[in-house]
N, C-alpha and C positions, 0 to 999 in steps of 0.2 A: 504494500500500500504506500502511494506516494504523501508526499508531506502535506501537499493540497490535497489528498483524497481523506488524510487523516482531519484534516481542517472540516471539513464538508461534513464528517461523521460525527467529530464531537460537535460543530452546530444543530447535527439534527436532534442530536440525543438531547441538547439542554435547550434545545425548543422544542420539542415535543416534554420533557417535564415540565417547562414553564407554561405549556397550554394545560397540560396536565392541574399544575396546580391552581392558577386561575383557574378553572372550571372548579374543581373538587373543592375549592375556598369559597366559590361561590354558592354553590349546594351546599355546606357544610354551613354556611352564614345565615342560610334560608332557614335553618334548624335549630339556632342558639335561640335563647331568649334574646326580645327588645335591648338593646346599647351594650351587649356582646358580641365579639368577633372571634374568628378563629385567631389573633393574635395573643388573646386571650385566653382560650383553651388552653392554646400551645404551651404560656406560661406554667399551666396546672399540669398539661400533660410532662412536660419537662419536670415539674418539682415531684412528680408520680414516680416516674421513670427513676432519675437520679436521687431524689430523695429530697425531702426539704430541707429549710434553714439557711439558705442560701441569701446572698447580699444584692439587691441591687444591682448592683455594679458585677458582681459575678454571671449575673444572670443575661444584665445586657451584654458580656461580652460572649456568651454562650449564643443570643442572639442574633449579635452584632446589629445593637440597634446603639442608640446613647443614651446614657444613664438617666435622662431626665425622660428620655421615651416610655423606660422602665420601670419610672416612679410612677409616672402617669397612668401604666398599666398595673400596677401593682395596685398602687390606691384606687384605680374602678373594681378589682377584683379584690381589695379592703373593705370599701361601701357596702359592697355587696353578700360581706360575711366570708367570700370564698379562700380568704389566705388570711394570718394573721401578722400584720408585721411587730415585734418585740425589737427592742433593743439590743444592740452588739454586746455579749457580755465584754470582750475586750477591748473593742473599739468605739467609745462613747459617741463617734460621727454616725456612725452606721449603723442600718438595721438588717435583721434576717425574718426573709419570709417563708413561713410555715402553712402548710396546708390546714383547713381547719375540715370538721367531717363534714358539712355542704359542700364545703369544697371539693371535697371526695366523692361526695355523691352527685355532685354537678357535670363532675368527670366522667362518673358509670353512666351517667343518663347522656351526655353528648356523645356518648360514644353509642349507645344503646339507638340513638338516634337517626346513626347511622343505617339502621337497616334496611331503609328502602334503595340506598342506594348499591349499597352491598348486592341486593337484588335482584337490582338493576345491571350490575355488573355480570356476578353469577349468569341472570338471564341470556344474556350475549354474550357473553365468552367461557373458555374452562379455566377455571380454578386451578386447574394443576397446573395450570402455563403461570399464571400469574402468582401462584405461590413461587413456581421454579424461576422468575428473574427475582422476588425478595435480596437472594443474598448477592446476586449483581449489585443492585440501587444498595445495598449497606455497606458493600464494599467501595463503592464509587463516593458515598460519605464521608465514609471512614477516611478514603485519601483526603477530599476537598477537605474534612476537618484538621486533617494533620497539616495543611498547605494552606493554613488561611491568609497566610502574608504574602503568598504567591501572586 
């Protein structure tokens, strides 16, 4: 494969996830509650995943959004009961945001929400295909995470 034919392939592949994602953020937005977005979620889903307790500033870098983007989501998902932010025991600047259990249960039900499109999915295509490129797209993460200054 030439250098330009490699060029051509990885355009397709991160424009075909990027249409990807637009559409499935779109669907997935149509299903949160009123002044939630999938940016939102994500933050829960991330403190689910990894675990909570985490700073602000930890989190936007895991996002790679800026810290004030972070506060802003943290506090609509404060208001809303779904995180707790406590004080930094050792850093009196900072806080760490903890899942609280709505917050957990926000998470089971957005994701439970999921299901018509799963269905949707399922309906039109095989499953077994699309389970078998998973560890593709985790491994193609995995790089882009380790190369973020690329």
């Amino acid at each position: 494969m030439t250098g330009k034919e490699k060029q051509k392939l990885a355009f397709r592949f991160f424009n075909e996830v990027g249409i990807i994602h637009q559409l499935g953020t779109a669907l997935f937005n149509k299903r949160l509650p009123d002044g939630l977005h999938v940016s939102h979620f994500s933050v829960l889903n991330h403190l689910v995943r990894l675990g909570d307790g985490k700073t602000p500033l930890a989190l936007a870098g895991a996002f790679q959004v800026t810290k004030g983007t972070m506060t802003h989501t943290l506090s609509a998902l404060s208001q809303r009961n779904l995180v707790r932010l406590e004080p930094h025991a050792s850093d009196g600047r900072s806080k760490l945001a903890f899942l609280t259990e709505a917050g957990r249960a926000f998470h089971r039900q957005a994701i439970e929400s999921l299901e018509p499109m799963v269905l949707m999915i399922e309906k039109n295509m095989d499953l077994d295909r699309l389970a078998g490129v998973l560890p593709v797209l985790q491994e193609i993460r995995e790089v882009l995470d380790a190369n973020r200054e690329t």
